[in-house]
Kinemage of the C-alpha trace (Angstrom):
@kinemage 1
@onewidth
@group {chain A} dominant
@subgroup {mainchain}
@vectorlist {calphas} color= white
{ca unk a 1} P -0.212 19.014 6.148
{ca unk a 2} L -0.398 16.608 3.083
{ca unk a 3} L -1.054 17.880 -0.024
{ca unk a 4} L -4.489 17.606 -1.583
{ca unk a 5} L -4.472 16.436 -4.460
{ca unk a 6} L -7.883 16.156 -7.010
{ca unk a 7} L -7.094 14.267 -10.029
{ca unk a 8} L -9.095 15.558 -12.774
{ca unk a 9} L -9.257 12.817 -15.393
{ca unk a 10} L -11.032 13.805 -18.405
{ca unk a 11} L -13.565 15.691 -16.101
{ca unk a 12} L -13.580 13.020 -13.339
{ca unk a 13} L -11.122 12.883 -10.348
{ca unk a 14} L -9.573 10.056 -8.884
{ca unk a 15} L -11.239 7.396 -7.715
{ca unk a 16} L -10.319 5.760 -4.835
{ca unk a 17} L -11.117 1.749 -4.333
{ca unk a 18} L -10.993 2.343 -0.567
{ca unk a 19} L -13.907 5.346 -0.484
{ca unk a 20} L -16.247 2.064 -0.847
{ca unk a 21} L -14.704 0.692 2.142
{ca unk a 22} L -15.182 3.596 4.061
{ca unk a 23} L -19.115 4.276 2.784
{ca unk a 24} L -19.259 0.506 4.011
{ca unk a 25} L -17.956 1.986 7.395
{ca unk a 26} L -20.929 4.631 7.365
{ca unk a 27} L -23.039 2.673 7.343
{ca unk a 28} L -21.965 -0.442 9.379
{ca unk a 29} L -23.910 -1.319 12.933
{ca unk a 30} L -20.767 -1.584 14.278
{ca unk a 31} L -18.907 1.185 13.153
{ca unk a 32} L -16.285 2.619 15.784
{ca unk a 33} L -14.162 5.787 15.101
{ca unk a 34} L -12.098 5.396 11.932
{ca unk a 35} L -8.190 5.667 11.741
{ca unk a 36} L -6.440 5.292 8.331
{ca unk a 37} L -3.186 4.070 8.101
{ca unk a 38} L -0.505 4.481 5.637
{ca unk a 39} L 2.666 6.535 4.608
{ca unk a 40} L 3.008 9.498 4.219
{ca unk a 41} L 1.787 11.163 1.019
{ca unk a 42} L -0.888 8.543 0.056
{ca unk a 43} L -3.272 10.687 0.142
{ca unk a 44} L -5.194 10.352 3.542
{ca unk a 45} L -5.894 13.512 3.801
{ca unk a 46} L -7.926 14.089 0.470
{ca unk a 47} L -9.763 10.613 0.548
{ca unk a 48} L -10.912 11.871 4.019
{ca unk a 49} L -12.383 15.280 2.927
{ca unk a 50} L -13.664 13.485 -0.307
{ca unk a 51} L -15.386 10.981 1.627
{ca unk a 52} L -16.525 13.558 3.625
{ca unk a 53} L -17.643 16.104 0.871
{ca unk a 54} L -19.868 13.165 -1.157
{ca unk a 55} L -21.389 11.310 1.679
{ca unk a 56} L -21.944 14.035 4.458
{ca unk a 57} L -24.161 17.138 4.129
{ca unk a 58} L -20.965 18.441 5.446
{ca unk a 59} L -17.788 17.820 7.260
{ca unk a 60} L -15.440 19.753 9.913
{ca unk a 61} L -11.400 19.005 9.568
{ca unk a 62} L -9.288 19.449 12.460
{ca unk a 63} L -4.958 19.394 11.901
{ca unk a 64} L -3.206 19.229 15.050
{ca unk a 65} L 0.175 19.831 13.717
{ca unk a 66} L -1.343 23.305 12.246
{ca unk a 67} L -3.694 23.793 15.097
{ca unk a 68} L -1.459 23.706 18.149
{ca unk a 69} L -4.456 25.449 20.599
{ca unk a 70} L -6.272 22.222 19.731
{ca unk a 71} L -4.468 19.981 21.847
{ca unk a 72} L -6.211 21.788 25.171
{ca unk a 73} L -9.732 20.759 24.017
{ca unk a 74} L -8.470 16.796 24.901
{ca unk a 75} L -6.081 17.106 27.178
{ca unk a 76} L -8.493 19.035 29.644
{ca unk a 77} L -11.818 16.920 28.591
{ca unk a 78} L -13.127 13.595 28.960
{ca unk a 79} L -16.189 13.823 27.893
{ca unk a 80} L -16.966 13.537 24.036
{ca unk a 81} L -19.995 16.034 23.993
{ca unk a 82} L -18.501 18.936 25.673
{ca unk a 83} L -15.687 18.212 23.373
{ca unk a 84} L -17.872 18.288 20.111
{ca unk a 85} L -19.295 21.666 21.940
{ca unk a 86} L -16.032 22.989 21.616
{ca unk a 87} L -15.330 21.895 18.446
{ca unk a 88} L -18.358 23.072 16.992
{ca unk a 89} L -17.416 26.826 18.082
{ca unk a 90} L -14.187 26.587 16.849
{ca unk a 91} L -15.204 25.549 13.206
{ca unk a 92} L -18.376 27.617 13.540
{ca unk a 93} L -20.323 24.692 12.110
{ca unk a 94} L -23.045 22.832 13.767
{ca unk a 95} L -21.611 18.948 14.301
{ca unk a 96} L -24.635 16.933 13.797
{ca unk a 97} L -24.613 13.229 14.454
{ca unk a 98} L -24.471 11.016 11.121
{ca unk a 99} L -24.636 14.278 8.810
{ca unk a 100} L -21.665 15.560 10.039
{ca unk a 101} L -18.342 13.827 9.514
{ca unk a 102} L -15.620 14.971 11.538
{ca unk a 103} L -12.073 14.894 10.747
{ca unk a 104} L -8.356 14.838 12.760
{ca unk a 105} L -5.531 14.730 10.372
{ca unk a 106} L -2.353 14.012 12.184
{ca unk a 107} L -3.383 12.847 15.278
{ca unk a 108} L -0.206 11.294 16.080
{ca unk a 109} L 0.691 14.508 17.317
{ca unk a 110} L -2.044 14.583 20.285
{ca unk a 111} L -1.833 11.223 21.934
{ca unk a 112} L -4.956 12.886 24.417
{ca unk a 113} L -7.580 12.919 21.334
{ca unk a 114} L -6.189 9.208 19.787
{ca unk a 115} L -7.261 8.509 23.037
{ca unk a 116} L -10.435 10.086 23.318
{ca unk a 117} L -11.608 7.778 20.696
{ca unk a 118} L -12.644 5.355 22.696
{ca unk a 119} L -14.828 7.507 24.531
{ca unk a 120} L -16.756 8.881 21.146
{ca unk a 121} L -17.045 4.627 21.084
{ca unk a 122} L -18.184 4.017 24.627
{ca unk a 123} L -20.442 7.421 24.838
{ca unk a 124} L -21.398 9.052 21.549
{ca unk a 125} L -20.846 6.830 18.926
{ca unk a 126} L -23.974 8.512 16.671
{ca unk a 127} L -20.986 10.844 15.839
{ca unk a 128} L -18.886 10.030 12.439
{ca unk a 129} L -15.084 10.362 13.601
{ca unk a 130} L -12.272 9.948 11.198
{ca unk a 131} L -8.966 10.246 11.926
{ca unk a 132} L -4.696 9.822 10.004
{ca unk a 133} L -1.503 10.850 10.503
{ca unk a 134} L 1.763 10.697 9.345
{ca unk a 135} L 3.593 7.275 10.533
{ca unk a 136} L 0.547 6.795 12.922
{ca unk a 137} L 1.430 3.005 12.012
{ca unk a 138} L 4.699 3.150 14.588
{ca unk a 139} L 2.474 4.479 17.312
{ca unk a 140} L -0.094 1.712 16.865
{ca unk a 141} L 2.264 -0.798 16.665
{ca unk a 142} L 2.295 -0.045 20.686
{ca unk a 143} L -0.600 -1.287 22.245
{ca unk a 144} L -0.854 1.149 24.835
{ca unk a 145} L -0.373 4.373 22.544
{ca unk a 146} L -4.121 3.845 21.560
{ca unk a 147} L -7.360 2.265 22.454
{ca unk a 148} L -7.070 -1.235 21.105
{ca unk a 149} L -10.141 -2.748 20.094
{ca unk a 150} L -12.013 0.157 19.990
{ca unk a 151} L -11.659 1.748 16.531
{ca unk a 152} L -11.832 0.437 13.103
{ca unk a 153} L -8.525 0.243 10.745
{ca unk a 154} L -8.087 1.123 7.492
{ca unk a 155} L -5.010 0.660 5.370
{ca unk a 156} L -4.346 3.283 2.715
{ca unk a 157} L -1.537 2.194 0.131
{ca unk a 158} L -0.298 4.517 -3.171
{ca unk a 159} L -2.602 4.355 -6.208
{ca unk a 160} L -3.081 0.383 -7.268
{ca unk a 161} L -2.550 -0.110 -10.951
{ca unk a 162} L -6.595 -0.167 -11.803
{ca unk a 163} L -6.685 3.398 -9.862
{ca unk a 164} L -3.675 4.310 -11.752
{ca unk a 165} L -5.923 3.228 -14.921
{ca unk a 166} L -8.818 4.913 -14.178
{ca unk a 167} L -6.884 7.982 -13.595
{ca unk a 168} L -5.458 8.435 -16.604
{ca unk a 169} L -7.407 6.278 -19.405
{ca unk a 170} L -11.264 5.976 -18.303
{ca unk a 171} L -11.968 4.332 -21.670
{ca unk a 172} L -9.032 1.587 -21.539
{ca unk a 173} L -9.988 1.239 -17.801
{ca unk a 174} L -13.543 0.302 -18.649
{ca unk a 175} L -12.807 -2.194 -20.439
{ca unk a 176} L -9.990 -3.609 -18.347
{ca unk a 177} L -12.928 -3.736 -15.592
{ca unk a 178} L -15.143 -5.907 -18.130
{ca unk a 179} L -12.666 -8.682 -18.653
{ca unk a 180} L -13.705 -11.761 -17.243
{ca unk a 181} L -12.523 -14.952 -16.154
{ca unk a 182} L -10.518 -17.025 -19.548
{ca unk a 183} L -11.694 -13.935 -21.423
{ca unk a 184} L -9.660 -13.762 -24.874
{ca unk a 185} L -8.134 -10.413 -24.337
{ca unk a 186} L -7.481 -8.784 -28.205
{ca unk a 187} L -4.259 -8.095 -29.240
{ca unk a 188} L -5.160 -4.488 -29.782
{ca unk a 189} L -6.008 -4.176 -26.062
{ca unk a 190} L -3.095 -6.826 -24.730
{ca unk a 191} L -0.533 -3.996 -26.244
{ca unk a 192} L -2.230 -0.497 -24.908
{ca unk a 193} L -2.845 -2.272 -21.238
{ca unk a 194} L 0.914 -3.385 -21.163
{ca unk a 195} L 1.676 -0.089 -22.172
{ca unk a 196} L 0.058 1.563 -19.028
{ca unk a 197} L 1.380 -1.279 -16.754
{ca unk a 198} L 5.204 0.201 -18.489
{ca unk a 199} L 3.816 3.883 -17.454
{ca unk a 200} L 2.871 2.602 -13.840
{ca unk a 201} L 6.124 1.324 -13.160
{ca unk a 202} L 7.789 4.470 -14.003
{ca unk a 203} L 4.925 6.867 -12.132
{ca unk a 204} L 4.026 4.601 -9.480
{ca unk a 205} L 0.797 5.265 -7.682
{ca unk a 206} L 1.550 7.854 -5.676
{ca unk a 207} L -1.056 10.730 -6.140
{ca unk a 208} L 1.312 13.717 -6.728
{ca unk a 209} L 3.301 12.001 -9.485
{ca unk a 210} L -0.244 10.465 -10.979
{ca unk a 211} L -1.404 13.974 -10.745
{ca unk a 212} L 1.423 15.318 -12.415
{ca unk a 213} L 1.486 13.086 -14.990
{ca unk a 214} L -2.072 13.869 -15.875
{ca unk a 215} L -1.083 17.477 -16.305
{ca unk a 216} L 1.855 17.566 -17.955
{ca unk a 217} L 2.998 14.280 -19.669
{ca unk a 218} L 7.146 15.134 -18.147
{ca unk a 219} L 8.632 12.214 -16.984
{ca unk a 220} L 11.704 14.763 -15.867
{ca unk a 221} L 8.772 15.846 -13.618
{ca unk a 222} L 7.957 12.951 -12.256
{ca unk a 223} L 11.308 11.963 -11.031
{ca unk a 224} L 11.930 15.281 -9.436
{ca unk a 225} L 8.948 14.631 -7.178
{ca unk a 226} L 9.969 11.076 -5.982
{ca unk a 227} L 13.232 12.488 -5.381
{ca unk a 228} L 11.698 15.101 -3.310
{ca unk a 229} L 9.539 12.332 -1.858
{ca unk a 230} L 12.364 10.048 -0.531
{ca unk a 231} L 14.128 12.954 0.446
{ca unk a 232} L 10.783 13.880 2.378
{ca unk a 233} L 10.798 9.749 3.849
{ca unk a 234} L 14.817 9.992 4.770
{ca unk a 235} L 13.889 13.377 6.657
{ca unk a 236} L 10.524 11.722 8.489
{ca unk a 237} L 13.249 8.996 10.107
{ca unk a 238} L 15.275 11.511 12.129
{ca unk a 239} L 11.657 13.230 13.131
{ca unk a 240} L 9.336 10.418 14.185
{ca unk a 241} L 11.104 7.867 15.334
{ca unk a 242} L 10.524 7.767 18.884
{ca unk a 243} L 13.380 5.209 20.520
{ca unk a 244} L 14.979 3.719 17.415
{ca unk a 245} L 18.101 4.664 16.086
{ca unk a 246} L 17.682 6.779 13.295
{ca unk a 247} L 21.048 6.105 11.537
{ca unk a 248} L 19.661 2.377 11.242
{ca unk a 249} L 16.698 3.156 9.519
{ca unk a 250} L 18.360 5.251 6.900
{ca unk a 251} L 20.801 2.277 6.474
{ca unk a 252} L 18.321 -0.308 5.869
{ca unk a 253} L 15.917 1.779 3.789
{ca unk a 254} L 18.935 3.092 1.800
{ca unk a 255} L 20.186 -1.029 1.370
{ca unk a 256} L 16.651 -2.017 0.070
{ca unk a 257} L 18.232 -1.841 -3.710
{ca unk a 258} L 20.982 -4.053 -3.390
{ca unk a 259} L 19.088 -6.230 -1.106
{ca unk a 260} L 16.628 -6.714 -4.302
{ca unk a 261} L 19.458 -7.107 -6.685
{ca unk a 262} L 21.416 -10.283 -5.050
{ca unk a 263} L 20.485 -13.418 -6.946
{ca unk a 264} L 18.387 -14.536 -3.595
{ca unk a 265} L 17.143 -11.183 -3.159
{ca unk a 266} L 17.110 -12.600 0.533
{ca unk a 267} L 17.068 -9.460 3.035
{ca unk a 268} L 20.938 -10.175 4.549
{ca unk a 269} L 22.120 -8.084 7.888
{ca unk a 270} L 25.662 -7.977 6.791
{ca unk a 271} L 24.660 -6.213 3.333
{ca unk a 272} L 23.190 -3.240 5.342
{ca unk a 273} L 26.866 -3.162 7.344
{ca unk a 274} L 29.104 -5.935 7.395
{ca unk a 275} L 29.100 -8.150 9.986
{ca unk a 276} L 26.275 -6.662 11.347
{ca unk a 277} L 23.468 -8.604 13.460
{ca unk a 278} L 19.938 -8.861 13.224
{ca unk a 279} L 19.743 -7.392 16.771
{ca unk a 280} L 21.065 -4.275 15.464
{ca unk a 281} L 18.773 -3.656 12.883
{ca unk a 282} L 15.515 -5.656 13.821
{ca unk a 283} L 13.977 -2.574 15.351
{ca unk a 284} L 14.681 -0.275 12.070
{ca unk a 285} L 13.230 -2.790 10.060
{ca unk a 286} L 9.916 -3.234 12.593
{ca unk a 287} L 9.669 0.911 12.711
{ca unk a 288} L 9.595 0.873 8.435
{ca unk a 289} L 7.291 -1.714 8.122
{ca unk a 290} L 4.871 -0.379 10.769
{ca unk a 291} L 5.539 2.652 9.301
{ca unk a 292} L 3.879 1.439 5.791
{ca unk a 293} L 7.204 2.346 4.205
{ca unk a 294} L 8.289 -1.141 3.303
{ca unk a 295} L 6.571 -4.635 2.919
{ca unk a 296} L 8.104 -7.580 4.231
{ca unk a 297} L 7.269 -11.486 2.615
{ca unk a 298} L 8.502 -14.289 4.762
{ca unk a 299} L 9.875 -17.498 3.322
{ca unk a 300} L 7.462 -20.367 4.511
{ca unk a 301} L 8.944 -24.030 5.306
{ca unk a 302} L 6.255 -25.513 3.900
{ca unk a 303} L 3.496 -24.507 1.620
{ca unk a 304} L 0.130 -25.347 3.240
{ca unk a 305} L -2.581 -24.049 5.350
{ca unk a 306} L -2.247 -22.020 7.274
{ca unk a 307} L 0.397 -20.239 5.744
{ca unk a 308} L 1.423 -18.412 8.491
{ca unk a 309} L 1.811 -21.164 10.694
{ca unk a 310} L 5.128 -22.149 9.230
{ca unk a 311} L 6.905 -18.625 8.912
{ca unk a 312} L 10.725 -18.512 9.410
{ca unk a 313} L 10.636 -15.229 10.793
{ca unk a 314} L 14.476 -14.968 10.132
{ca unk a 315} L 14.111 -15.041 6.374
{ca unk a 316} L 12.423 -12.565 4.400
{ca unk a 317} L 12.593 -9.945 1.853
{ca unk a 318} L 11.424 -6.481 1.998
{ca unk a 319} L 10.041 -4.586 -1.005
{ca unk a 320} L 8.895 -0.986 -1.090
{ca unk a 321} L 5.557 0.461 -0.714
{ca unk a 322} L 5.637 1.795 -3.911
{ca unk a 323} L 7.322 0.643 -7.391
{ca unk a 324} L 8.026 3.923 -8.518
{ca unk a 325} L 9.823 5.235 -5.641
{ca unk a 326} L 11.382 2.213 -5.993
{ca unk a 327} L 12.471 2.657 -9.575
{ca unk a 328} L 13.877 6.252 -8.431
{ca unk a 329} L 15.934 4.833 -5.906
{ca unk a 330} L 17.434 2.390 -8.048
{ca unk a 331} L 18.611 4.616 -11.039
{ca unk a 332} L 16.253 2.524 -13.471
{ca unk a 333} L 16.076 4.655 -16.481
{ca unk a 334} L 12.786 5.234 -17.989
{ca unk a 335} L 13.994 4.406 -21.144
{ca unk a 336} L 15.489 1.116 -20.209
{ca unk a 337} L 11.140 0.132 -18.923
{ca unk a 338} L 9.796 1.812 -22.002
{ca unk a 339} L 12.594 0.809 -24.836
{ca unk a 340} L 14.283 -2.695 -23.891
{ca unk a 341} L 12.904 -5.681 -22.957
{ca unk a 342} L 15.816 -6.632 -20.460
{ca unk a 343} L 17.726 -4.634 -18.282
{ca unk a 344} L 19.056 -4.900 -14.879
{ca unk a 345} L 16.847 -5.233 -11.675
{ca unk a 346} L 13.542 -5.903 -14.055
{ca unk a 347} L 12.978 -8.813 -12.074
{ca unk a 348} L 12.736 -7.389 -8.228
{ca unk a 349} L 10.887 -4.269 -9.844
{ca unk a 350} L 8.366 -6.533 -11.136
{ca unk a 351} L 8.168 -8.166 -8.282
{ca unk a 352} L 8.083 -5.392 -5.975
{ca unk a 353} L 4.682 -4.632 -8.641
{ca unk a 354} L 3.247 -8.107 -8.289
{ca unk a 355} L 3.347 -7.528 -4.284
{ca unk a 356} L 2.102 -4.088 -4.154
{ca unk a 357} L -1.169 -5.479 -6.532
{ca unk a 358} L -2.011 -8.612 -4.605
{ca unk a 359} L -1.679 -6.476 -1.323
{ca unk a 360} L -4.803 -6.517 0.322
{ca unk a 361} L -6.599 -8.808 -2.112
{ca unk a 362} L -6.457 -11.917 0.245
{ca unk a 363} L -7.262 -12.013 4.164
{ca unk a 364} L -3.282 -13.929 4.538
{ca unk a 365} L -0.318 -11.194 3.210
{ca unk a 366} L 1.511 -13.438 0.571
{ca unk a 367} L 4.559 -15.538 1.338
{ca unk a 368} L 7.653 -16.826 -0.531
{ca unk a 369} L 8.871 -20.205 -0.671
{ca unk a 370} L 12.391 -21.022 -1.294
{ca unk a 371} L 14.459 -24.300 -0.490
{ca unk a 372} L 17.960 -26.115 -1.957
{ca unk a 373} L 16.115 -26.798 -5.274
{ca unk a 374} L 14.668 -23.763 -5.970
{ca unk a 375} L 11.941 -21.414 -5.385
{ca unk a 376} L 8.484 -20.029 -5.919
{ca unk a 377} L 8.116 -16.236 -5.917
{ca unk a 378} L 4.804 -15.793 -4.176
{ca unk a 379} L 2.197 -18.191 -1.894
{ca unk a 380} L -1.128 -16.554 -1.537
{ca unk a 381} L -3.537 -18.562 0.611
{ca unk a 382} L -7.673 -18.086 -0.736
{ca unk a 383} L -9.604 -19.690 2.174
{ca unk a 384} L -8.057 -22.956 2.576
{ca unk a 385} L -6.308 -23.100 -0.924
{ca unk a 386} L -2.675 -22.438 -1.251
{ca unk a 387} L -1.931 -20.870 -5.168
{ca unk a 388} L 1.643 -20.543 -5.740
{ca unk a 389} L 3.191 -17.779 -8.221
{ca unk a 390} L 5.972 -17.242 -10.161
{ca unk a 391} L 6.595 -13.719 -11.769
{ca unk a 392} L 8.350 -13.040 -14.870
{ca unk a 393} L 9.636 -9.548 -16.497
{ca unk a 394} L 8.855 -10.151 -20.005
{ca unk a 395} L 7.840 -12.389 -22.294
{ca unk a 396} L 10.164 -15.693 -20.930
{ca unk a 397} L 9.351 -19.111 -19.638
{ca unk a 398} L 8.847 -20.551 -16.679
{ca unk a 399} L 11.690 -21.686 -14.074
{ca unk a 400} L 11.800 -24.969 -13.320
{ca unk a 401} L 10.835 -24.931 -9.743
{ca unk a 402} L 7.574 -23.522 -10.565
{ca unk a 403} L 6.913 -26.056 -13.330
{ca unk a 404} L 8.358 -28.890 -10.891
{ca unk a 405} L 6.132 -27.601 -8.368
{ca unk a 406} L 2.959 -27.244 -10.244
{ca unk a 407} L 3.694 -30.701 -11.674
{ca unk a 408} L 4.115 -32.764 -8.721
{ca unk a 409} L 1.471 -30.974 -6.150
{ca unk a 410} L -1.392 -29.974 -9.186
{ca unk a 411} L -2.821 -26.916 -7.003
{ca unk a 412} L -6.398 -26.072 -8.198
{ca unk a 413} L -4.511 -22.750 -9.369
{ca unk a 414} L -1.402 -21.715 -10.526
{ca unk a 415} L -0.050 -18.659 -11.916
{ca unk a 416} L 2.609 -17.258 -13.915
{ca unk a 417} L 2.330 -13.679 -14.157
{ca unk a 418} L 4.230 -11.780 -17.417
{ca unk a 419} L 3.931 -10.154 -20.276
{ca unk a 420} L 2.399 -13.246 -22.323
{ca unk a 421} L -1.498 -12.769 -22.675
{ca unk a 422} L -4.355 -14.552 -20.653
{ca unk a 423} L -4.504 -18.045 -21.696
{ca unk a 424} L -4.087 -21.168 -20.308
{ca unk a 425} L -0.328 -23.060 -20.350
{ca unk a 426} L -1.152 -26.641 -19.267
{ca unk a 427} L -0.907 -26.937 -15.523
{ca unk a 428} L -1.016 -23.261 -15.167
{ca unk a 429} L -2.528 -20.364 -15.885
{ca unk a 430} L -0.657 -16.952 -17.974
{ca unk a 431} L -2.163 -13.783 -16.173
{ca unk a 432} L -0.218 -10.902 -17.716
{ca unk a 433} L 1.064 -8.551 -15.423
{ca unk a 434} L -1.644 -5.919 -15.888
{ca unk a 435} L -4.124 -8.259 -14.241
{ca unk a 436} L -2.494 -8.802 -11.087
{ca unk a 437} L -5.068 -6.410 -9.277
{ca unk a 438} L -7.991 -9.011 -10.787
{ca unk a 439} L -6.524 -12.128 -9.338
{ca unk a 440} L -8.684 -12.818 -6.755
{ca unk a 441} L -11.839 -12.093 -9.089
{ca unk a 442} L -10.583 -13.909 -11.750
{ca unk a 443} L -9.999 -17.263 -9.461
């Protein structure tokens, strides 16, 4: 079972943006049974008995990977209210429907009650069902592994860097939350928000090493438990992965560094084994995607709506889910985030950042574009608007294909995103990098 992990910041816990998604889900007409999606460790688990704790008079949780006896319950019934029957004497709690919110962690590992779902849907859909597991994402990348169509999806990533914030500075993150759009952000507050943005690339958001940090203040600490962490990931591949080679998964997860650290930063076959096709790798790279493990941003040929409609679906890069497992697995000293202001591999970890904070902000996952003359490091589309980004480390310039770009098409937005402060440069607007979360709002 995952770890539960309360945050207790200055007498809070940790907030969670997506517990307002889920109280939306409550009390949505249309609600279906809820399955949350993510990797492993995100904390699915705890936002589920949280949820469950706040907004329920009270809540049952069912684990079928500690409960094997479970598994009878579904694969012998049908029907969802001799099921909740059962349930109820096994928890020795009354289930009530809408007080009652009922909860199967790793469900991945009882095919018979994913499937059930549909008939809590089709038959008793007054009950509150909420279900995750571990690399459930693989199995619903099947369509016929669950009831399509008849549940509602939810997305769980690490901590985003305004969670991260309100974790561990309330005060700093209240005011972060009050800065508007072409606010004048004081130099006093530029400095101690670009000071948490260096912590969050060191921590990362996932809620063990936020957690941690809170307690203890040990960076030592903190890289023990994403070692432990990818160690935990590399071990998941030989477990879970169903058909797909997994020798090939380790090999591509393992070649995500250098990958990021070519000039191009291109996602090449042949670096993961040379000469190697993308027939033998396509389906380790589909299971770590579905998987939540890494994200993957196509190059588009042309940047206009719809974005997707001009993919080239055999060039892309892949980043991973979080930027602090990603510093760990690149050897990126805390001291070199913290002390210098260049070092090697700033630029894909910042990227990697960037991605991980627009994630989710826009209904179309961000693109690339990159031709002969250049490129631009992200396309997000807003409605029908296409806003074009270029993402810097530090404190530098803007490349010339950005500038070029920006100067011959004159998008209603542009951004740069760095370490400058929020102002605007002529065609374009400086967001520092702290603000990445905001720039939908801030539009």
């Amino acid at each position: 079972m995952e770890k539960c992990v309360n945050l207790n910041s200055r007498g809070g816990f940790m907030k969670r943006n997506a517990i307002l998604k889920l109280v939306q889900w409550k009390n949505s007409p249309e609600r279906k049974p809820m399955v949350l999606r993510g990797a492993r460790q995100v904390g699915k688990t705890w936002l589920m008995k949280e949820f469950g704790q706040n907004y329920y008079d009270n809540y049952v949780y069912f684990n079928f990977d500690e409960e094997d006896e479970l598994k009878s319950i579904f694969e012998t019934n049908k029907n969802p209210n001799r099921i909740i029957e059962l349930l109820s004497m096994i928890s020795d709690e009354k289930i009530e429907p809408e007080k009652t919110l009922i909860i199967f962690d790793e469900i991945q590992e009882c095919p018979e009650a994913l499937n059930t779902l549909k008939y809590f849907k089709e038959k008793a859909n007054e009950y509150h069902v909420i279900t995750a597991g571990s690399l459930l994402g693989t199995l619903l990348a099947k369509p016929k592994s669950y009831p399509v169509g008849m549940v509602n999806l939810l997305d769980i990533y690490p901590l985003t860097f305004d969670e991260f914030l309100n974790a561990i500075d309330s005060g700093l993150y209240a005011y972060y939350e009050s800065i508007q759009k072409e606010q004048v952000i004081e130099q006093i507050f530029h400095q101690r928000l670009l000071d948490a943005y260096n912590y969050y690339l060191i921590i990362g958001g996932m809620p063990e090493c936020v957690s941690s940090w809170i307690k203890y203040k040990d960076p030592a600490m903190i890289s023990k438990i994403q070692r432990e962490l990818i160690e935990v990931y590399e071990n998941d591949f030989s477990k879970h992965n169903g058909k797909v080679n997994s020798g090939r998964i380790l090999m591509v997860f393992r070649s995500i560094v250098s990958q990021l650290a070519k000039p191009n930063e291109k996602f090449m076959y042949g670096a993961v084994r040379e000469g190697a096709r993308a027939r033998d790798f396509e389906e380790a790279i589909e299971w770590l995607v579905s998987a939540g493990m890494l994200n993957r941003v196509y190059n588009v040929s042309k940047m206009e709506h719809p974005l997707s409609a001009f993919d080239k679906l055999d060039q892309f890069k892949l980043f991973v889910f979080d930027t602090g497992l990603l510093k760990q697995m690149a050897g990126v000293d805390n001291s070199a985030i913290l002390l210098r202001t260049d070092y090697q591999f700033k630029g894909p970890l910042t990227e990697n950042y960037v991605l991980q904070q627009l994630q989710g902000q826009f209904e179309v996952e961000p693109r690339y574009y990159s031709d002969k003359n250049g490129e631009i490091d992200f396309v997000v589309q807003n409605k029908m608007e296409i806003i074009p980004i270029e993402v810097k480390g530090g404190e530098d310039r803007s490349a010339n294909s950005f500038k070029t770009y920006v100067a011959n098409n004159a998008p209603q937005h542009a951004y740069r995103f760095s370490k400058r402060g929020y102002r605007k440069d002529g065609d374009f607007t400086n967001l520092p990098l702290y603000l990445v979360r905001k720039t939908k709002d801030l539009l």
